[in-house]
C-alpha positions in Angstrom: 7.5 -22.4 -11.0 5.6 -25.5 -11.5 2.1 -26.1 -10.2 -0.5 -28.8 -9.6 -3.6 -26.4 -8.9 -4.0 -22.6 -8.6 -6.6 -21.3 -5.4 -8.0 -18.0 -6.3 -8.1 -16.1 -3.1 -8.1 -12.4 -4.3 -10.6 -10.5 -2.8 -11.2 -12.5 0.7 -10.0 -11.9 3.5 -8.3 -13.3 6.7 -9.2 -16.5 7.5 -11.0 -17.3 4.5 -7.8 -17.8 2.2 -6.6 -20.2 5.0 -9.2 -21.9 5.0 -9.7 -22.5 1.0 -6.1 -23.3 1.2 -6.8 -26.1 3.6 -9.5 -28.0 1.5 -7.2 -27.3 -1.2 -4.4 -28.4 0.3 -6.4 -31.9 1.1 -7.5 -32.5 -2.0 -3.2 -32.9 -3.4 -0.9 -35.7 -3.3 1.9 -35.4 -1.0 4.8 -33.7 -3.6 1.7 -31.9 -5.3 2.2 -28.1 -5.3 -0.6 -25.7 -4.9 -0.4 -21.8 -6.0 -2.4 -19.3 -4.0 -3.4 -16.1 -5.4 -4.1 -13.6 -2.5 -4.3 -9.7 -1.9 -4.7 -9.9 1.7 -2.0 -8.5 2.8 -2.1 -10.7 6.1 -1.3 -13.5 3.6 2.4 -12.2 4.1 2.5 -13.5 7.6 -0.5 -15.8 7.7 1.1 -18.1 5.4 4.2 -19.0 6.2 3.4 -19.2 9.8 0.5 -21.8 8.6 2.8 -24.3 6.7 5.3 -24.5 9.8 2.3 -25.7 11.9 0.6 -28.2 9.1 4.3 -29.5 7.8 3.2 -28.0 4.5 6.5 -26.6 2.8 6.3 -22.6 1.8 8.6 -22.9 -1.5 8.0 -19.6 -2.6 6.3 -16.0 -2.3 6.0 -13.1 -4.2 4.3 -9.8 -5.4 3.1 -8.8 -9.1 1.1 -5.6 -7.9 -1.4 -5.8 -5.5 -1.4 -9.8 -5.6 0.8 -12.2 -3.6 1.9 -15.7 -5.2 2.5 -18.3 -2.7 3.7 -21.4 -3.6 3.1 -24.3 -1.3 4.2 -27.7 -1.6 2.4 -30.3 0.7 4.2 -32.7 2.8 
């Protein structure tokens, strides 16, 4: 998948991955589509729940290992 900018989050853990992912996330064009790399495995819930309440779109999530992909789309 497609991406605009890649957040490194491996290694940190709840709520600092949120809250990279929110300056992040400020910093993109609506359409733009940021990839965060995380390990927390919070992230699995933490996520999804925090693009319903900013109207960010979760496009995709996934594993390879220990480290979680999440695709985010802003909107």
């Amino acid at each position: 998948m497609e991406f605009t900018r890649e957040l490194n989050a491996v290694g940190l853990s709840c709520p600092i991955p949120i809250i990279k992912t929110k300056k992040a996330m400020d910093e993109l064009k609506e359409g733009e589509v940021l990839l965060v790399l995380a390990d927390d495995p919070g992230a699995r819930e933490d996520f999804p729940a925090w693009c319903e309440q900013t109207g960010n779109e979760l496009l995709k999530m996934e594993e390879e290992g220990k480290v979680i992909k999440i695709f985010i789309k802003k909107g």
